[in-house]
C-alpha positions, 0 to 999 in steps of 0.5 A: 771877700773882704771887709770894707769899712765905713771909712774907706766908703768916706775916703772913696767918696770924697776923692776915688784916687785916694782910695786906690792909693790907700788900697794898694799900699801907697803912702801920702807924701803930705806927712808933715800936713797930715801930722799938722791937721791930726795935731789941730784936731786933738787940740780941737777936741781938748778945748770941746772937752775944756769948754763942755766941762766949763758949761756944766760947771756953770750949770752947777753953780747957777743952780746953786745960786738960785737955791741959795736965793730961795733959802735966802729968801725963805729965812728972811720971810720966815722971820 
């Protein structure tokens, strides 16, 4: 019996023509499109990657700033 994988139930239930065709050996004729759309998903994916490490960085300094202002504070009352 052979393996049917969570991919193919997605290709089957989004169009079941494709799925046949993929079964059975037939490639896209859509190349240049679907090297286009893999390109602009890696680049989508590199700018979540940029932009979540942004995110954290500015939680860090954020952090940093308002323990900064509590020693501040502490020294300058404590004086």
């Amino acid at each position: 019996m052979p393996i049917i994988r969570s991919s193919e139930i997605g290709t089957y239930l989004y169009c079941q023509r494709a799925w046949w065709y993929r079964k059975n050996g037939y490639k896209p004729q859509n190349q240049a499109e679907l090297a286009a759309g893999i390109l602009a998903h890696d680049q989508h994916g590199s700018k979540v990657q940029k932009a979540d490490t942004l995110r954290k960085l500015a939680y860090f300094l954020l952090l940093a700033a308002g323990i900064l202002a509590i020693v501040s504070l502490i020294l300058q009352f404590s004086s």
